[in-house]
C-alpha positions in Angstrom: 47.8 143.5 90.9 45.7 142.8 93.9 47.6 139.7 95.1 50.9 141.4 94.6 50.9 142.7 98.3 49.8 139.3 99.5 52.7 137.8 97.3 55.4 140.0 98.6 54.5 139.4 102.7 54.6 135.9 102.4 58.1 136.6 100.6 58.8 138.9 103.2 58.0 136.2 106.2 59.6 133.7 104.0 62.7 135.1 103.9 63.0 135.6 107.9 64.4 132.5 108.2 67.5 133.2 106.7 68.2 136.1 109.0 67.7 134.2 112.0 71.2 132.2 111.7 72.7 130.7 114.7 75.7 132.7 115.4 78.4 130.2 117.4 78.9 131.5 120.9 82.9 133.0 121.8 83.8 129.9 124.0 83.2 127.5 121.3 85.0 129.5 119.4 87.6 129.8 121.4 87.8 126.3 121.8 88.1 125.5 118.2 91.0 127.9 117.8 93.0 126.2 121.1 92.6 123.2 119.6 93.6 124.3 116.0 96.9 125.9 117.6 100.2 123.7 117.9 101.3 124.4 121.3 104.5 122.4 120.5 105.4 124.8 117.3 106.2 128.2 117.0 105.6 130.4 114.0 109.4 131.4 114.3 112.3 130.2 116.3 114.9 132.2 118.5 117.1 134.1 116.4 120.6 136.6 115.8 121.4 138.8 113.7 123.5 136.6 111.5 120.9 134.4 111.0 118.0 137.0 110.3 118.8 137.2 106.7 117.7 133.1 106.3 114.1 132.9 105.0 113.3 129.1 105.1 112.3 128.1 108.8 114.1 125.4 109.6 117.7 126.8 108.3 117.1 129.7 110.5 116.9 127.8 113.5 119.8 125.7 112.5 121.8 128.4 112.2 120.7 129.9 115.3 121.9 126.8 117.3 125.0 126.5 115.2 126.0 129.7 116.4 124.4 129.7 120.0 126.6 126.5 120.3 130.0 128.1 118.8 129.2 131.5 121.1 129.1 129.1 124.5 132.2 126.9 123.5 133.9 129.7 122.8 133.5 131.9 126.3 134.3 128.1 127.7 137.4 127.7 125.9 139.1 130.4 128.1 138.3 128.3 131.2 139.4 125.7 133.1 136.9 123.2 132.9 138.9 120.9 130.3 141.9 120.8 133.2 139.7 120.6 136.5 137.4 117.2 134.5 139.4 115.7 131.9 137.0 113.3 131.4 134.0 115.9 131.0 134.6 116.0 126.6 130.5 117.2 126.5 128.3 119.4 128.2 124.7 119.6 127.4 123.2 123.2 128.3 119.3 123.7 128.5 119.3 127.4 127.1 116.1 129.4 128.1 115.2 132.7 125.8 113.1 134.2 127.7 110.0 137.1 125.7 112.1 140.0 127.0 115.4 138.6 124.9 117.3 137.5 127.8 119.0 134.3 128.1 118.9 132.0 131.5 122.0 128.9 131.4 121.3 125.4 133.0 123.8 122.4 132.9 122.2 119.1 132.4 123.9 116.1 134.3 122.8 113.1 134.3 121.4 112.3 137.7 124.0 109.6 138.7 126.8 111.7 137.7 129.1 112.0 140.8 132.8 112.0 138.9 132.6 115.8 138.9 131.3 118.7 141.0 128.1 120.0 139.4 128.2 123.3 141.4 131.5 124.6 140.4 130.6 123.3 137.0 127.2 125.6 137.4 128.9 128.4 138.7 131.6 128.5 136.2 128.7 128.2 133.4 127.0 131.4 134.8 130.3 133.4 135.6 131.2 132.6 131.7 128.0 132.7 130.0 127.5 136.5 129.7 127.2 139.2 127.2 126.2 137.4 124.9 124.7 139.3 121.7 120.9 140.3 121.3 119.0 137.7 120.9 115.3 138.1 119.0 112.9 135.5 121.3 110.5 132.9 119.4 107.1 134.2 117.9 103.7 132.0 118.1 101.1 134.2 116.3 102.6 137.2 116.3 103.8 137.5 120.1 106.9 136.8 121.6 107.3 133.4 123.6 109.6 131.5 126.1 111.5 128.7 124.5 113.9 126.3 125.9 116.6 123.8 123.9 119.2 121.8 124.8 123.1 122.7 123.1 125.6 120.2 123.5 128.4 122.0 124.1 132.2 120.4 123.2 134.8 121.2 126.3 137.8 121.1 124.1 141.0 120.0 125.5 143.3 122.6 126.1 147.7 122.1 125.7 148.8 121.3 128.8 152.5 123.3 128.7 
């Protein structure tokens, strides 16, 4: 009974060691979680109300350009462009949602592209490219993000009467 108190403080200063456990400082932790992340990725793509109901990712964001694309060639089928540039059949659109849910329009040209005016192109894309319905921004872990796309948008031809 006698060496039972010696036993138990050399278990006592035995077991120390496993208290005293390196504890990995917040910037390498940090740095392990940014380089985890997939900065090119989000957890969930830009989305409307028709297309909320869709649980598999990648239909949702199909259906979200399907109907981003039929919403803009349908506020520029009541314009002129198809009669002022016959030639101009596609349009490609860079389409910025924005965290706040609100849109930004760009055209894209191709930098030689001197058949047509890209200012009254431009300016007829911003007059026409309004009220559009609410749109639910991208989410990357949990918080709403910027994300841009490019639509290619159809000019159809109108009847000339």
């Amino acid at each position: 009974m006698k060496q039972f108190p010696i036993f138990l403080v050399f278990i006592i200063f035995g077991s120390c060691q496993y208290f005293d456990k390196q504890v990995p400082s917040e910037k390498e932790l940090l740095q392990k979680e940014l380089k985890a992340i997939n900065w090119k990725e989000v957890d969930e793509y830009p989305s409307v109300a028709e297309c909320e109901k869709i649980a598999d990712k990648k239909l949702r964001q199909q259906c979200f350009f399907e109907v981003m694309g039929q919403l803009i060639e349908a506020k520029l089928d009541i314009d002129t462009l198809s009669i002022l540039y016959p030639e101009l059949d596609t349009i490609e659109v860079k389409v910025t949602v924005f965290p706040n849910a609100t849109m930004k329009f760009e055209p894209q040209f191709p930098k030689d592209s001197v058949a047509y005016d890209t200012i009254k192109i431009d300016s007829i894309l911003h007059a026409r490219l309004v009220d559009f319905p609410k749109v639910n921004p991208a989410i990357k872990r949990g918080i709403p993000v910027k994300t841009q796309f490019i639509l290619p948008v159809i000019i159809k031809e109108k009847d000339k009467k």
